[in-house]
N, C-alpha and C positions, 0 to 999 in steps of 0.2 A: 084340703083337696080330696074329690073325692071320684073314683074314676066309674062310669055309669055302666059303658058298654065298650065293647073291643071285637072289631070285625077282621078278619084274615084272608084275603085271596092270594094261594099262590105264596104264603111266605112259608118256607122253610119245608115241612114236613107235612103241612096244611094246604089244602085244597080251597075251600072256603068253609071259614069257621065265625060264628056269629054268638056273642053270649052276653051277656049283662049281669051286672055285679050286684050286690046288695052291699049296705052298710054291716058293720060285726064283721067277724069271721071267716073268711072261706076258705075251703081246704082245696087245692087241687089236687086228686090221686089220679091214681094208672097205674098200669105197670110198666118197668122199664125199658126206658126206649121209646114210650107212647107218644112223647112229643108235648109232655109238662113244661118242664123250662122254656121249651120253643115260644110257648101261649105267654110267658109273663117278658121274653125277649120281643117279644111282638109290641107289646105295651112300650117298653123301655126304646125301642126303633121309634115307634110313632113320635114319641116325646122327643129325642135325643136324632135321630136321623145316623147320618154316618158316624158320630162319637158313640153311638150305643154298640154297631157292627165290630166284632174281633179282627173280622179277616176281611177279603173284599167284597164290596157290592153283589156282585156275582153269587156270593155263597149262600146268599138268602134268599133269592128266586130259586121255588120251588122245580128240580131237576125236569125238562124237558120242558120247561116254557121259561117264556119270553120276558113275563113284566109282571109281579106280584103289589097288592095294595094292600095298605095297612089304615083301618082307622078307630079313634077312638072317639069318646063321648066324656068329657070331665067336668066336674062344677067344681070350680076354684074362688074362695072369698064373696061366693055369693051369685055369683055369675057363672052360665052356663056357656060350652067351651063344644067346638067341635072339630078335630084336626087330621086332617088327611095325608099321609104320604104314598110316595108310590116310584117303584124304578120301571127300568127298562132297557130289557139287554139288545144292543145293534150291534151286537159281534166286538166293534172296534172298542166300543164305548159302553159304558151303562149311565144313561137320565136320571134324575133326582129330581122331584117335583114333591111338592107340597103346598100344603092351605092349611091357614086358621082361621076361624070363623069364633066370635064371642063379642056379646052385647051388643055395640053398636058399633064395632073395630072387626076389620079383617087382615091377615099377612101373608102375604104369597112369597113363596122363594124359599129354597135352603138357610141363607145367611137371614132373610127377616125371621121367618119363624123361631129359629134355633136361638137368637138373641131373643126374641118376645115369651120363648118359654123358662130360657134360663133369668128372665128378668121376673117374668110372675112367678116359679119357683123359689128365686133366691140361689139359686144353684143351679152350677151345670151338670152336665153328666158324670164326672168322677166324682162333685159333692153326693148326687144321687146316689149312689153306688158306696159310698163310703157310708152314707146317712143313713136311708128311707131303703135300700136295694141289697139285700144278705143276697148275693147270687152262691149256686152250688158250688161248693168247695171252696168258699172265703172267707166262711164264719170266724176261721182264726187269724183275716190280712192284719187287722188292728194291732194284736198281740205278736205278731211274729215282724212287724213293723220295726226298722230304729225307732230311736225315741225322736232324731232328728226329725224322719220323716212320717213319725204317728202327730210331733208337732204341726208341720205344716198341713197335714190333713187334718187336723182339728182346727186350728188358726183360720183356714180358707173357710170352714162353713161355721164356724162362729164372727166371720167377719172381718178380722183382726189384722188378716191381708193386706187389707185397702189402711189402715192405721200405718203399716210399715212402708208402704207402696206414696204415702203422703208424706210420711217422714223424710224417705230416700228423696223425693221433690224439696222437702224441704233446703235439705243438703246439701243439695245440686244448685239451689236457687242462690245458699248462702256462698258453694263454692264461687258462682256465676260473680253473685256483688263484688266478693271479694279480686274477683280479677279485674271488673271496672275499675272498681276503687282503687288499685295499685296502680293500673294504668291512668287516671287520672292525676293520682298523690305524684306521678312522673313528672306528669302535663306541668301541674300548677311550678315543679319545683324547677323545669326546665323555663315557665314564663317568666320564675323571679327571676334568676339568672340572665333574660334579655332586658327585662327591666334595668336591670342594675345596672348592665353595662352600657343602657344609653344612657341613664340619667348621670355615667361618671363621666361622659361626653362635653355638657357644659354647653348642649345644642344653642340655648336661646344666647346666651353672650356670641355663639358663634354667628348668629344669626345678625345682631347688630354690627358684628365689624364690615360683616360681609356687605350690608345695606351704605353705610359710609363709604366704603368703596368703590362703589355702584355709584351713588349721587355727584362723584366728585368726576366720576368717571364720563359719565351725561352732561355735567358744565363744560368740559374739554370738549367735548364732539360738536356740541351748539357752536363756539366761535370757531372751530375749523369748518361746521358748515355755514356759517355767514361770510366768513372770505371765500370759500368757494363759490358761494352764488355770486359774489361781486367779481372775481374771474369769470365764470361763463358765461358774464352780461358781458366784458369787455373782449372777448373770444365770440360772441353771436355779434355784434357788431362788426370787427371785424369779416365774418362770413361772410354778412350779409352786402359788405362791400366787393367781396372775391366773385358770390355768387351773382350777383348783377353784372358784372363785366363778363364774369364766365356764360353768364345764359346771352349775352350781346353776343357774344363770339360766336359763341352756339348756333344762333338764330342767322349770324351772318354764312356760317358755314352752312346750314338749312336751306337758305334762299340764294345760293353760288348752285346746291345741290339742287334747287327745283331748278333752278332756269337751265341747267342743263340735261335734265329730266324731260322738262319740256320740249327743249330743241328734237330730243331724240324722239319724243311723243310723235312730231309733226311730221319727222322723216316718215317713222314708220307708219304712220297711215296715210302715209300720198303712196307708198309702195303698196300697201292691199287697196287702194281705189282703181290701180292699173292692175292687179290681179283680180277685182271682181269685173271690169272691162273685160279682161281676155273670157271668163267663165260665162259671161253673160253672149259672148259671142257665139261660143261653145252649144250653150242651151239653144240659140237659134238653128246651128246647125242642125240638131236631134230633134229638132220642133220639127223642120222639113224633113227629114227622113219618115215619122211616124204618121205627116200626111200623108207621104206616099204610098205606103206601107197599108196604110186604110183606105186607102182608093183602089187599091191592085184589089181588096178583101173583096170590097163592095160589091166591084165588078161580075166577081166570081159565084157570089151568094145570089142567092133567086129569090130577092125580100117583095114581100105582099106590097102593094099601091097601099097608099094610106088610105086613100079615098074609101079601096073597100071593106077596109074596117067598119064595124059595126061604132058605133059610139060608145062603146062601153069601157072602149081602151084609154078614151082620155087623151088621144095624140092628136098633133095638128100634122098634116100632109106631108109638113116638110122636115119632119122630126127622126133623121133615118137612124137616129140612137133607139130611139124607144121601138123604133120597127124590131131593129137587131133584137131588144128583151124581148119584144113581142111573138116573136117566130121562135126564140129561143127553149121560151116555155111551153111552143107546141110540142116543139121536139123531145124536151125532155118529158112531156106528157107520151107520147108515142113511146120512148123510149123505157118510160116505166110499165106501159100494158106489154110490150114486150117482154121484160125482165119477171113481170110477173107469170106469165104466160108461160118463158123458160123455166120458173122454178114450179111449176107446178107439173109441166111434163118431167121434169127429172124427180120430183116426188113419188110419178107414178108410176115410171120405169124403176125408180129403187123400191116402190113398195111392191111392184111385179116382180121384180127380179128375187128380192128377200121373200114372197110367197113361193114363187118356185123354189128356189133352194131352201125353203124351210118343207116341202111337200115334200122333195129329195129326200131329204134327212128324216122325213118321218117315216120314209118307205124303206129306209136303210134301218131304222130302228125297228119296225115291226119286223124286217125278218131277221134281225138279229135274237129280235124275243121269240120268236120263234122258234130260231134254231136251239136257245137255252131252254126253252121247255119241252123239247124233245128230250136234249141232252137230260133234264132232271126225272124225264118218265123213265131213262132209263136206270139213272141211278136208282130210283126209287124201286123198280121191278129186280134190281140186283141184291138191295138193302133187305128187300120182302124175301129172298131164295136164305139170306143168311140166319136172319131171325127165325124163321121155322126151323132149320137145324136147332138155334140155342132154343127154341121150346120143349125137344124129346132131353138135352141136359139137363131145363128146370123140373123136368117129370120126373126124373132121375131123383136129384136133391130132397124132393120134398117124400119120397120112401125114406127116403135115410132119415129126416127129421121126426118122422114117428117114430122110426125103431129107437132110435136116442130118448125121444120121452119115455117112450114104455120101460128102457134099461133105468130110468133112474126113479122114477114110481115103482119097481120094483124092492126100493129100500125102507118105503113102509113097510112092507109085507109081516114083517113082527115089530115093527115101531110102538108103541105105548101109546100112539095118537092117531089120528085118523088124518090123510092126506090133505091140505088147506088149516090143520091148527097146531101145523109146528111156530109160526109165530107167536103167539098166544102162550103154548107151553113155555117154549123158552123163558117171556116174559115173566111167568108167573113162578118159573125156577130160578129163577132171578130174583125177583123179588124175596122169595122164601129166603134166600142164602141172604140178601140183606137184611132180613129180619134176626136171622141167627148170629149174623157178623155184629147187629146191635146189641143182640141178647150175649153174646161173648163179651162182648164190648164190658158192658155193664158187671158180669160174672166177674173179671176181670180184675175193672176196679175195687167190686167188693170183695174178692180175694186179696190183694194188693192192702186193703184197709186191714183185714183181718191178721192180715202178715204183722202189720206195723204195729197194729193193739199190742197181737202175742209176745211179740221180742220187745214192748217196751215195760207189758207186765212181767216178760223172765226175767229182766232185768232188774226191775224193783223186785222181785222176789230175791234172787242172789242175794241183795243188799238187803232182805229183813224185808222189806215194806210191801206194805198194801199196795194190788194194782190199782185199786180204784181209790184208797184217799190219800195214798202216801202214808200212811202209821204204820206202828208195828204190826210185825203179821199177824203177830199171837191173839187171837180169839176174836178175828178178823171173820164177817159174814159175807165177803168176798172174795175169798180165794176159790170158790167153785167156781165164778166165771167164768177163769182161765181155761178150765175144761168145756165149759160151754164153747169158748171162742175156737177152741179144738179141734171139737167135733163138727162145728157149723165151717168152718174151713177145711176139712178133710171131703164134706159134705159138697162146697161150691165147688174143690177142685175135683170132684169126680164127675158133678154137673157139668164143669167147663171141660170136661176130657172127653165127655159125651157127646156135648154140644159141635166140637172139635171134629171127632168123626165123623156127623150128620152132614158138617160142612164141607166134608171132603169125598162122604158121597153124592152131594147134590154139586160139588164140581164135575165128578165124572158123568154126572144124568145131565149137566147145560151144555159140555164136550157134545153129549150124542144129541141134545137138543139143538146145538148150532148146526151140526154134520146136517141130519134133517129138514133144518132151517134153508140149508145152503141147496141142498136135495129140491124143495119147493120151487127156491128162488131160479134154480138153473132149468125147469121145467118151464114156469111161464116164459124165461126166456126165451125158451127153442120153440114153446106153441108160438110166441110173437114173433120170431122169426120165420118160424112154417107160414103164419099168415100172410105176413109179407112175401116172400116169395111164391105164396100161389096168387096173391094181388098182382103181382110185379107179371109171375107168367099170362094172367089174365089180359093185362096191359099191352104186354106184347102181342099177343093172338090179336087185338083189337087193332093193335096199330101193324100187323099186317095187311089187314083187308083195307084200313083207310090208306096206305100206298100203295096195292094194286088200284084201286079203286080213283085213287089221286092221278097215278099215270097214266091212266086210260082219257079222265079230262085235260090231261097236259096235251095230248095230242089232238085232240078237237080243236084245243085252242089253237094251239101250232099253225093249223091249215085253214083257221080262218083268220090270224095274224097273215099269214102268207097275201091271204086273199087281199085285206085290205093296202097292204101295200103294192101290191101291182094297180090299186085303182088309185094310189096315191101319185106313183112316178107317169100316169097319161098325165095327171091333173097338171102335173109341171112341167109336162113339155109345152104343154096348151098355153100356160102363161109368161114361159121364154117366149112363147114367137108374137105373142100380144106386146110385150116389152119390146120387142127387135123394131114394129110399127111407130111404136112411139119413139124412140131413139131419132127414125129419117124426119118424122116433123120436128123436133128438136133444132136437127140440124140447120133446116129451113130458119126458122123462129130465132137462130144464133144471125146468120146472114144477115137477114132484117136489122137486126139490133147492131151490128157493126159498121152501117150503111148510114143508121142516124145518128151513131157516136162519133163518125168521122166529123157530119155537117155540123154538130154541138161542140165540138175542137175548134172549127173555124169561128163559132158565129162568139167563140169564148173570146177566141183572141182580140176580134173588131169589138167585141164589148172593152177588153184589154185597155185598145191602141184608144177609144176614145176618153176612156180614164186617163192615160201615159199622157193623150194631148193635153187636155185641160191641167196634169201636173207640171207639164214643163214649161207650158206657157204662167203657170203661176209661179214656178220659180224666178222665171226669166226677169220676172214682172218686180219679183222682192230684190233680187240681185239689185237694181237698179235703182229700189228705194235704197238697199242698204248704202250704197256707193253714196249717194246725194248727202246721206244721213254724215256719213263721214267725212265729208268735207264741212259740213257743218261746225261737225267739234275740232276741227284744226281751226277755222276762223275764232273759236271760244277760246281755245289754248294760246292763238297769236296773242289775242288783249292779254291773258293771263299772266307771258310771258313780259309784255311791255311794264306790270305793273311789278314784277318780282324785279326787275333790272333797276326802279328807282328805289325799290327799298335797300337793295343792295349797295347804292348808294350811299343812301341817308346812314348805315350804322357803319360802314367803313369811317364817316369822321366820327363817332361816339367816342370812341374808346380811349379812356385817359388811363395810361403807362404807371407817371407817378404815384398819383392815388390808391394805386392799385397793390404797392410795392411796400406803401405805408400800411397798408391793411395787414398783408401777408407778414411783418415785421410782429406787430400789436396781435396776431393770432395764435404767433409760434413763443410769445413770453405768456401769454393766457393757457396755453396748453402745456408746457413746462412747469406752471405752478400747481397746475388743478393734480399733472399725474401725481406730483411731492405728497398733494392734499391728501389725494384719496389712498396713497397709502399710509397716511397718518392714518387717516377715518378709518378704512378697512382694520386695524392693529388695536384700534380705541374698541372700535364695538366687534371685535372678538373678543377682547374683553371685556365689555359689558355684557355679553353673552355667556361667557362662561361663568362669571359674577353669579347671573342671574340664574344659572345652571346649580351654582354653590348653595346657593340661597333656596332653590327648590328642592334641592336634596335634603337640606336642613330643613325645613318646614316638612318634608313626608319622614324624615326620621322621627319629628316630634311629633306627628300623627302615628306615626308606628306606635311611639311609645306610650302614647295615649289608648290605642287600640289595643295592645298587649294588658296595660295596667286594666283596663273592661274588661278583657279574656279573663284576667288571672281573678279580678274577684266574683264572677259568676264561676270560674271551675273552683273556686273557695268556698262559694256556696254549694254548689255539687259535689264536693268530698264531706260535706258535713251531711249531706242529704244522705250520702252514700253507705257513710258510716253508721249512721242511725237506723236506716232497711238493712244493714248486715247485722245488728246488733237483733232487728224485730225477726229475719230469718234465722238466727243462732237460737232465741226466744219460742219460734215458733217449732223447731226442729227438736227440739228437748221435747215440749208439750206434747206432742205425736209422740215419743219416745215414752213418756211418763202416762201419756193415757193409755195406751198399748199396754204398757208391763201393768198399771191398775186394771185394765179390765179384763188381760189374762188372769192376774189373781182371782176377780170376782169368780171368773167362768171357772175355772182351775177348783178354785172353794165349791161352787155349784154343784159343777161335773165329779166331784168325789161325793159329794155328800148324793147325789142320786144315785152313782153307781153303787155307793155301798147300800141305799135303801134299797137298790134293785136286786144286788148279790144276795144281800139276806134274806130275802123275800125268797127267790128261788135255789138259793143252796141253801138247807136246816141243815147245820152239822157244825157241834161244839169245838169242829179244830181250829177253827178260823176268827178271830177276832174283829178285822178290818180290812180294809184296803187301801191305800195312801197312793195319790196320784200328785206327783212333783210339780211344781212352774215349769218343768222342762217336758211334760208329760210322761216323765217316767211312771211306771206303774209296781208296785210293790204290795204281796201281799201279808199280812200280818196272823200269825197262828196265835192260841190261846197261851204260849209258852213265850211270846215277845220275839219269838225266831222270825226269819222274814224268810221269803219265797217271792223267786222271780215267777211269773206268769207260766214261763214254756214248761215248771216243774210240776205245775197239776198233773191230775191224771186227763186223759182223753176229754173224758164226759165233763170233767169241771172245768177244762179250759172252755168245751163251747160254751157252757153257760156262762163263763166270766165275759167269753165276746159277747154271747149275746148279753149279756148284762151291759157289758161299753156301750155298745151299738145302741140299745134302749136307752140309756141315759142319754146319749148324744141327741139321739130325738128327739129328747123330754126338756132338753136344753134348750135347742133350736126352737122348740115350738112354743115357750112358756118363757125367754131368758133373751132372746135378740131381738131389741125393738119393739119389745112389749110382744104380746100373742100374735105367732105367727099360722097363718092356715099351709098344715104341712101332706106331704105327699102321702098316702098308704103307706101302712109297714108291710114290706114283703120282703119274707123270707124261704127261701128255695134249698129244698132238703136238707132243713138244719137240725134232723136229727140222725144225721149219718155217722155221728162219733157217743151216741145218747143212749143208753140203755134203758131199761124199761122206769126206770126211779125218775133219772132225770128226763124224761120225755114227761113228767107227771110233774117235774118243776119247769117244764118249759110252759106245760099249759097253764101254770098259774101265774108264769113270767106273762102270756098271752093276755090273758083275764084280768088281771092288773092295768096292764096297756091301754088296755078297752075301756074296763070299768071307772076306774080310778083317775086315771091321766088323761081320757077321753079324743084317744084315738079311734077315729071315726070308724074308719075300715082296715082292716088286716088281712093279707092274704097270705096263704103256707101253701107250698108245694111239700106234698109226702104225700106216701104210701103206707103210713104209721094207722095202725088199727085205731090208738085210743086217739089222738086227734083227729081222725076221722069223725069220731063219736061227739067231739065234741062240737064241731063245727058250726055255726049257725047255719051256712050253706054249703052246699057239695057244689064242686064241678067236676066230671069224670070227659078222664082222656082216655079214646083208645085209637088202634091203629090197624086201619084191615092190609088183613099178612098179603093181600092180592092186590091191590091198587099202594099200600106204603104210604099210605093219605091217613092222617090221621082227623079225629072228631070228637066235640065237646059236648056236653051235654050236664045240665043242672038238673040235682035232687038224686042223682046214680049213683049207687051202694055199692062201693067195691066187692068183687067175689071173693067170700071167704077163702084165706090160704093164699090168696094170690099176692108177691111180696115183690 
């Protein structure tokens, strides 16, 4: 992998930064605090997303904005790569967005991306960081590591992981079988057990006795039902002699009951033939009354001669019915141009009446609007007397608002700035104190480092030995250092006591920067309050004159509101007395129509009387049939009656006594035997029922048993099956287990034998013979006296180079040893000569140069500030950071300024 370009907006310390890489070497320098690490934490964010951030989201958006973007540019195994991330802070929350782009595949999302790089790397972010990423101050995680846990971080990026991670499956799978298996070896051993104790049953012999008893049981029922049926034949015979004489008797009592049915029939309708007599007399009487009754009408009515009908009526002369409709429908013609004639003068007296009183009511509202617009000219000329008063108090106010600006523009007067660039000052003495609080920062640490050297060479010096190899001290080329380490920490903490004071006078210079600040901000205040209130006084002088101005038209309007309603209340008297006119014809037009409703009442009722006649004479007319009609059916009922009498005869001699008595004898021994019988039968075939109950029992217990002995040798097949996949997962559980521990061995053999070609490579020094790395990862170092030495007892400077020697061997392993050649990430290491004195800074670069040349790692990047790795660099890139905007900027081929450390 190899990574092209790395753009920055907005991350961290960075404003917008844009740079591209080259293959070989390149060194990042600065000075401290520039914002080096930020630039290779930018790369490590792009790749890695939230797993690469320490702290939160938040912390990497560049202070005072909102959303910072990160992108790179990588060619991985051949293919070119191009991956965007980016946040964005909404107060509540911060967004996460990202894109890859490569070949002919793209992945959008947090969760795609981050699997699709951890899958083309081979590693996540802690393999990164343990592997391919020396971040500052970690160079010794490895060494200072358990051995438990330098194991599982070697184990993970050698693979080895996923070997333990399939075993544990394996395991799990064997534990799994083996609980089936138990639970079925149950199964099988509970189905011999049902087996066994049906087959001690002896089912099928039970089965035949039970059948013999059944067959013998079914011959018995046969001849007690053949006597039965020869009883109900000689029991239905007798019946059918009871039932004959019984249905004669019947039939005689039947025909005693019609014929005196009948008699009673005949009475009662000669009695309603003399009640429809009286009713029919009745009707005659009512018949004469309603002629009379229409002859008194007739008299009274003034009906037209037929003759001078027109022929259009269809009447003959003498038709004085059809006269009555005829004259009827003049009347009710007259009486509807009437009716209409009445409703439409009382339309017009209500729509008269409702104009005048609505003319009323508009002449009561206009001078009501009147009198209110008077009323508001005067409030408005009262409103205008008070508002002038409050204009001489706003002319007041607005003297006092200059003298208050002038008092506080008076605290420039010997300010350091000029009035309008105390924001700007502040900002920039602000800035400055965070550049010093970095630069402390940094003093700090390298103080703190120089403490730890000193006390841990007084130490080996008390005990005899060298600070820098551990030997005796005697004729030792490095005991002067310690004075160097001395001098150069008497030297930072006078620097950091300096630095200390400068920050404590540009606190008291930000104190009188915010006072000033505050000085500005409360001036435009009060000018933007003066403005306002001379707008506001402005406002009011204006809306004086439009309320005198207002009330003067109030009252125009007033008097000609007045005006128009006095011409409104003429207009409604005028159409009261047009209404009072039509009300007396009204009157009239009511008469009229009361005059022809009376003569349409009478000419109703002669219409009436000669419907009434023609109905009663049609009653009169049916009464008369119906009377006839019923004498009829009495002559039909007399024969009816004659013929019921001789049959009543004929069966009174039928009936024979004897015969009768012999039946009843021969029915009551037929029903004495059958009820014997049929509780024989009923007792037989409940037993043959239950039988037959035994015997179905025994036939499904011998299906049980058949059905169980099926169960039992398929779960017999299944425990063999079962036992044989527990045997292949115990089989396969070992193999993970054994391939695992072989190919930690291999890597284990590998990973010493590069570490020690790399130790020797960059530490030359006859004390040291080897280094032995355990199956457990332990690490042991081996002197030319057979003595051993744990790792934490080097000195400073050879413990980095042992990690960085681990650390390179790990790489060399991963890229050349898993899976055949793998295309691996940059080796970037981030100020890994912070514990390196000038010797081994000179075995770092040969550590470098090897990496490159020999092992053919493609790109390598360092962060330092180191002169001779500078020199050696194939490429520069230079950080710096302006002390006024806190932004820092990158830049390729820039030669650090001499002295600057």
């Amino acid at each position: 992998m190899r990574v092209d370009r790395v753009r920055l907006s907005n991350f961290k310390c960075y404003g917008d930064a844009d740079l591209r890489l080259d293959r070989g070497v390149t060194v990042v320098h600065g000075v401290n605090g520039s914002g080096k690490s930020s630039l290779l934490e930018g790369c490590f964010f792009a790749l890695y997303g939230s797993a690469a951030i320490p702290g939160t989201r938040e912390d990497v958006i560049r202070t005072g904005e909102e959303e910072c973007e990160v992108e790179l540019w990588f060619r991985h195994d051949g293919v070119d790569y191009r991956l965007e991330r980016s946040l964005k802070d909404y107060g509540d929350r911060v967004s996460h967005d990202c894109l890859l782009e490569g070949g002919d595949a793209s992945w959008e999302g947090p969760s795609s991306v981050d699997a699709a790089i951890t899958n083309l790397l081979r590693m996540d972010a802690d393999a990164f960081v343990n592997c391919a990423y020396v971040r500052q101050g970690e160079v010794n995680k490895l060494i200072h590591a358990s051995p438990s846990t330098r194991q599982d971080i070697i184990d993970d990026l050698l693979q080895l992981g996923k070997l333990e991670e399939y075993r544990e499956r394996a395991s799990e799978a064997r534990l799994g079988v083996n609980d089936v298996l138990d639970n079925a070896r149950g199964r099988k051993e509970s189905l011999d057990e049902q087996v066994a104790a049906k087959e001690a049953k002896g089912l099928h012999d039970q089965l035949n006795e039970l059948q013999s008893e059944l067959n013998e049981t079914g011959a018995e029922i046969e001849r007690l039902e053949d006597n039965v049926a020869e009883a109900e034949s000689t029991r239905d015979e007798a019946r059918a002699v009871l039932d004959d004489h019984e249905e004669k008797r019947e039939e005689l009592a039947s025909v005693e009951s019609d014929v005196s049915e009948l008699q009673d029939a005949i009475a009662a309708t000669e009695r309603e033939r003399e009640e429809l007599k009286a009713r029919i007399a009745d009707r005659t009487d009512d018949l004469d009354d309603l002629r009379a009754e229409r002859d008194d009408l007739l008299e009274a009515v003034d009906l037209p001669d037929a003759s001078d009908l027109s022929d259009d009526t269809g009447l003959a002369p003498d038709e004085t019915a059809g006269l009555v409709e005829h004259r009827l429908g003049e009347l009710e013609s007259e009486a509807e141009a009437l009716q209409e004639r009445i409703n439409e003068l009382s339309v017009e007296i209500s729509t008269k009446s409702d104009e005048a009183d609505r003319l009323a009511e508009r002449a009561a509202e206009l001078e009501n609007e009147a009198e209110r617009r008077r009323e508001e000219a005067a409030d408005l000329e009262a409103e205008a007397d008070e508002a002038d008063a409050d204009l001489d108090d706003l002319r007041e106010k607005l003297d006092g608002f200059d003298d208050d600006i002038e008092a506080h523009r008076e605290a420039f007067d010997d300010a350091p700035v000029e009035f309008g660039d105390a924001e700007s000052h502040l900002a920039a003495r602000r800035d400055e104190r965070e550049e010093l609080r970095d630069e402390a920062s940094d003093l700090r640490t390298g103080v703190q480092t120089l403490r730890n050297r000193i006390e841990e060479a007084e130490a080996l010096l008390e005990e005899g030995k060298c600070p820098e190899c551990g030997q005796p001290v005697d004729g030792s080329p490095h005991v002067d250092s310690l004075a160097d380490d001395r001098e150069e920490l008497a030297s930072k903490e006078a620097e950091l006591e300096a630095l200390e004071a400068d920050i404590e006078a540009l606190d008291e210079r930000i104190d009188r920067a915010e006072s000033l600040r505050d000085a500005e901000r409360e001036v435009e205040s009060l000018r933007e309050n003066r403005d306002n209130m001379a707008q506001l006084r402005e406002q009011k002088a204006e809306n004086v004159s439009e309320k005198r101005e207002r009330a003067a038209d109030l009252r125009e309007e007033a008097d000609e509101l007045e005006s128009e309603a006095a011409e409104r209340r003429e207009e409604a008297d005028s159409t009261r007395e047009a209404a009072d006119d039509l009300r007396s014809d009204l009157g009239e037009a009511n008469g009229e129509r009361a005059d022809v409703k009376a003569t349409i009442e009478t000419l109703d009722r002669l219409s009436e009387l000669f419907g009434e006649v023609d109905s009663v004479e049609a009653e009169a007319e049916r009464l008369r049939d119906e009377r006839a009609s019923k004498a009829e059916l009495n002559e039909e009922r007399r024969e009816r009656l004659a013929e019921k009498r001789e049959r009543k005869r004929e069966l009174e001699s039928a009936v024979d006594e004897e015969r009768v008595e012999t039946a009843r004898s021969e029915k009551q021994r037929a029903e004495e035997y059958l009820e014997e019988a049929t509780e024989a039968l009923e007792t037989l075939e409940s037993e043959e029922a239950d039988l037959r109950d035994r015997i179905g029992g025994v036939r499904n217990e011998i299906e049980e048993l058949e059905s169980l002995r099926t169960k039992r040798d398929a779960l017999a097949k299944r425990v063999d099956a079962l036992e044989s996949l527990y045997d292949e997962a115990q089989d396969l559980q070992e193999m993970y287990s054994d391939l695992r521990a072989e190919l930690r061995r291999r890597n284990v053999e590998t990973l010493e034998r590069m570490l020690n070609e790399t130790f020797d490579l960059v530490y030359q020094n006859d004390s040291y013979s080897h280094i032995e790395l355990s199956g457990d990862y332990e690490l042991t170092v081996y002197q030319k006296d057979g003595e051993t030495l744990d790792p934490e007892q080097l000195s400073g400077g050879e413990r980095a180079l042992f990690n960085l020697s681990l650390r390179c061997a790990i790489y060399r392993l991963l890229s050349e040893g898993v899976e055949g050649a793998a295309p691996m990430p940059p080796l970037i290491l981030d100020e890994p000569t912070v514990f390196l004195d000038s010797g081994h800074v000179s075995q770092l670069l040969t550590l470098v140069e090897t990496m490159r040349t020999e092992y053919g790692v493609e790109q390598i990047i360092l962060v330092s500030h180191d002169e001779e790795l500078v020199g050696a660099a194939d490429s520069l890139v230079h950080v710096e950071k302006d002390p006024t905007t806190n932004r820092s900027t990158v830049t390729r081929g820039k030669r650090p300024i001499p002295g600057l450390d």
